[in-house]
C-alpha positions in Angstrom: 0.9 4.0 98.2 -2.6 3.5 96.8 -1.9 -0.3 97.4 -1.2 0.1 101.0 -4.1 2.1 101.7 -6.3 -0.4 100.0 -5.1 -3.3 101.5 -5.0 -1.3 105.1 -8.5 -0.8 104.4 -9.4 -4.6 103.5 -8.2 -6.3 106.4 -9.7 -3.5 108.9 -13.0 -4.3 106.9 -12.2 -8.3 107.2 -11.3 -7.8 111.3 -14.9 -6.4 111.8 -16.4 -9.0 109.9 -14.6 -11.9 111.9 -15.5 -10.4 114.6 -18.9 -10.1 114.0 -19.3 -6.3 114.5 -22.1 -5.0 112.4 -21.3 -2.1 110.4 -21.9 1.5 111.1 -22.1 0.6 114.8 -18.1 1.5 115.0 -18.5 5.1 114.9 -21.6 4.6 117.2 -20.9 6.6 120.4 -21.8 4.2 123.7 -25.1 4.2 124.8 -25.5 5.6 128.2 -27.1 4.3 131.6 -28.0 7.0 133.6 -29.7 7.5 137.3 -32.1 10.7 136.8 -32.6 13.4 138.6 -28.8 13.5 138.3 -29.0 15.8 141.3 -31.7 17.0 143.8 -32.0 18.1 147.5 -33.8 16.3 149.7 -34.7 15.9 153.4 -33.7 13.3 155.5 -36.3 10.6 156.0 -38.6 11.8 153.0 -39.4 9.3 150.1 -38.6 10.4 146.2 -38.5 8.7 143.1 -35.6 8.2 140.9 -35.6 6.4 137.8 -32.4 4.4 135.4 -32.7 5.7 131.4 -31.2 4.3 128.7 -30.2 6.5 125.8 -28.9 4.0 123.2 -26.6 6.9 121.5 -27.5 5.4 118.2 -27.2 1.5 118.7 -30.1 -0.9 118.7 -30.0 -2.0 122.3 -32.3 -5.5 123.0 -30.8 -6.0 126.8 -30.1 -4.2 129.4 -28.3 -5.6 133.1 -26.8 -4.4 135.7 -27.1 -4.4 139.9 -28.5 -1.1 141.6 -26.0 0.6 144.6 -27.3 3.4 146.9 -25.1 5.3 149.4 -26.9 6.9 152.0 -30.0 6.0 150.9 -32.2 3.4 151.9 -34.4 1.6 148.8 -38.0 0.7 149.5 -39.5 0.0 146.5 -38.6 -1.2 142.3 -40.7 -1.2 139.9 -39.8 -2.4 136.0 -40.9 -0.2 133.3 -44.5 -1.3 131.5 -43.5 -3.7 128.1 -40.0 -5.0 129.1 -39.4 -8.6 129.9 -37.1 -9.3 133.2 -34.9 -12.1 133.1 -34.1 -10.8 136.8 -36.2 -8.6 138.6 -34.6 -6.1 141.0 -36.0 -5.8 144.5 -34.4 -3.5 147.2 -32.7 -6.8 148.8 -31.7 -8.1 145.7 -31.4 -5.1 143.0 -29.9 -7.0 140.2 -31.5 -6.8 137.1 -31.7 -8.1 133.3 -33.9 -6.6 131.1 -35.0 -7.6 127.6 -36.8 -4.8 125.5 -39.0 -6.6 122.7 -38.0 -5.8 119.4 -35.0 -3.7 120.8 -34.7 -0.2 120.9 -33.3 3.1 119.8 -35.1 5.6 121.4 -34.2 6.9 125.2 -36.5 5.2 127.7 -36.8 4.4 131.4 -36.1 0.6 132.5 -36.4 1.2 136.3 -38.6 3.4 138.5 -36.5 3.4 142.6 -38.1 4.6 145.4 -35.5 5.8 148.1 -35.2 8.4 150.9 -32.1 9.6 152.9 -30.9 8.2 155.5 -28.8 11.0 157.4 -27.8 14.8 156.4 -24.9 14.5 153.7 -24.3 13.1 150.3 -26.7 10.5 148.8 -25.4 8.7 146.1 -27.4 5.8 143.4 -26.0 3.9 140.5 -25.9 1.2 138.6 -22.7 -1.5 139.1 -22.0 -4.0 136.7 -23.6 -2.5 133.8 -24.2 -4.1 130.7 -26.4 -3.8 127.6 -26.9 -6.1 124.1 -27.2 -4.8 120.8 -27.8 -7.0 117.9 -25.5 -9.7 118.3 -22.9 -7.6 120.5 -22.7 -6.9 123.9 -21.6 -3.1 124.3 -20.1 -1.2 127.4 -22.1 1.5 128.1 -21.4 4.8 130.2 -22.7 4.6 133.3 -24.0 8.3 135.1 -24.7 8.1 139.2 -27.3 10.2 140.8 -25.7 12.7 143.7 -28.3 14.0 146.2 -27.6 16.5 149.3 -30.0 15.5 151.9 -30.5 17.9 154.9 -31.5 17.2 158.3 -35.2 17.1 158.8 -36.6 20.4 160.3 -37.7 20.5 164.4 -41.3 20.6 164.6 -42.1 24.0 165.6 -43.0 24.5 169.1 -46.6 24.5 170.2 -47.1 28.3 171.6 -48.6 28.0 175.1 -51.6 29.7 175.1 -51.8 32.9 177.4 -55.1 32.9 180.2 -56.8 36.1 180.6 -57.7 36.5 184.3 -61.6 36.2 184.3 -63.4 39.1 185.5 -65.5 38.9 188.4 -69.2 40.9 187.5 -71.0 42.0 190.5 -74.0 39.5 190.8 -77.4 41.0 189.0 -79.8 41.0 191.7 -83.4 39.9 190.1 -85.8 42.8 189.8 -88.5 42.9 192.6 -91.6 43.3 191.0 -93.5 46.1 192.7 -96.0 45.1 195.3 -99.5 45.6 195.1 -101.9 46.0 197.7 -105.0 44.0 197.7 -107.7 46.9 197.7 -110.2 46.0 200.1 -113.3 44.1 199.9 -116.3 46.0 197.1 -112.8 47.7 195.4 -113.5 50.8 198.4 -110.0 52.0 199.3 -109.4 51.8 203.1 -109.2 55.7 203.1 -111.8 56.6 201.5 -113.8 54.2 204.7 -112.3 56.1 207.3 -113.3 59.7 205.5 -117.1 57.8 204.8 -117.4 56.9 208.5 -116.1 60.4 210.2 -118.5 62.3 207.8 -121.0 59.8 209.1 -120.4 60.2 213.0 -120.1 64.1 212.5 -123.8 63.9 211.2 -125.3 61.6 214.0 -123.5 63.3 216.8 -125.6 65.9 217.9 -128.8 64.0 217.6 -127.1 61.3 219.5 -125.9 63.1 222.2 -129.2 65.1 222.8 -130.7 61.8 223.1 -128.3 60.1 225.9 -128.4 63.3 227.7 -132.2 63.0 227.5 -132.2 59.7 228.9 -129.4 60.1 231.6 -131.8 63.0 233.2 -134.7 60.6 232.6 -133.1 58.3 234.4 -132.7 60.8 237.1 -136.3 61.9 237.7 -136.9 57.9 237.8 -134.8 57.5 240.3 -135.6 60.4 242.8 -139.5 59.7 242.7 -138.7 55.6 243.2 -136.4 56.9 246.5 -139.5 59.1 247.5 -141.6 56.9 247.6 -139.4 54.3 250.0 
C-alpha cells in the first residue's frame, strides 16, 4: 500500500514537471480580473471613472490581456496605469489590451483607469472579454468580475418661477414749494404806509394856514376887481 502511494505521488510530481508547472502555484487560487466599483448608481449622461484590478491571489503575474465590453454605456476615455508596458493599448474604438508589468507582480494593482457614462435609464454593464494573464512561464485563467451600474434618467431642470409684478403706485405729484414773496420796500427803505401817515400829518398842519391865505387872496381879488369896474 505504501508503494502505491509513493509511486502515485512520483508520477503526479513527474506530470507537473513535464508540464512545466512551477511548484506551489497548484494550490494557487486564480488570480482575479475585476471591474471596480462593482456596483454604483448613476445618472444618465454623467461621466464616472471605473477602473480593471488585478489581484494575483498568490501567483506572480508578468502579463495581463484582455478586450474591454460596456453595455449601456458609452466609453470616452483609457488611460494605462503609470509603470506598465502596453504591447496593445486600449482606446474606446479599439479596447483591447496587453499589458506587461516589469518585474511581475504579486500585489493587487490597477492596469486600467475607463471613463464612461450611461447611455439611457437601466442597467449598465463593463467587463473584460477574453481575459488572460502570464505568470512565470504559464499562462493562467483568471476570474473575471463585471461591473453592474443602475443608471437613472436625468432629472427635468426645474422650472424658472415667473416672477410676480406689483402694480406700481401712482404718488400724487409734489408740487415745488413757492418761496414766499417779498415786497421790494420802497425807495430810502420808508414803507409806503408809513408815507401816506407822514403826508396826512403834514397836510393837517398846513391846512388852516393855507386856507386863510386863499381865502385872503380870493377877497383880494374881489376888491381888485370892483375898484378896476369903477373906474370904467
Amino acid at each position: 500500500m505504501k508503494k502505491i502511494i509513493l509511486l502515485s505521488t512520483l508520477v503526479v510530481l513527474g506530470s507537473l514537471v513535464l508540464t512545466g508547472v512551477p511548484f506551489g502555484s497548484v494550490f494557487a487560487a486564480s488570480p482575479t480580473l475585476s471591474v471596480l466599483p462593482a456596483t454604483a448608481s448613476k445618472t444618465a449622461g454623467t461621466a464616472f471613472n471605473v477602473s480593471v484590478q488585478i489581484d494575483p491571489q498568490g501567483n506572480k503575474i508578468c502579463v495581463v490581456s484582455g478586450t474591454l465590453s460596456f453595455d449601456n454605456l458609452t466609453c470616452s476615455g483609457v488611460t494605462v496605469a503609470s509603470g506598465l508596458m502596453a504591447q496593445t493599448t486600449p482606446t474606446c474604438k479599439s479596447p483591447s489590451f496587453t499589458l506587461g508589468i516589469p518585474k511581475c507582480t504579486t500585489a493587487v494593482q490597477n492596469i486600467l483607469t475607463v471613463s464612461v457614462k450611461g447611455n439611457q435609464a437601466g442597467t449598465a454593464k463593463a467587463s473584460v472579454a477574453s481575459a488572460k494573464v502570464i505568470g512565470v512561464g504559464v499562462v493562467i485563467a483568471p476570474v473575471a468580475n463585471g461591473g453592474t451600474y443602475s443608471i437613472t434618467e436625468t432629472p427635468a431642470p426645474a422650472p424658472t418661477p415667473t416672477p410676480t409684478t406689483t402694480p406700481e403706485v401712482t404718488q400724487p405729484a409734489t408740487q415745488p414749494a413757492q418761496a414766499p414773496v417779498q415786497q421790494t420796500p420802497p425807495a430810502n427803505n420808508i414803507p409806503v404806509s408809513a408815507g401816506a401817515a407822514s403826508f396826512a400829518s403834514v397836510a393837517s398842519a398846513y391846512f388852516w394856514p393855507l386856507l386863510i391865505i386863499l381865502i385872503i387872496l380870493c377877497v383880494g381879488y374881489g376888491i381888485y376887481y370892483l375898484v378896476k369896474r369903477k373906474k370904467k
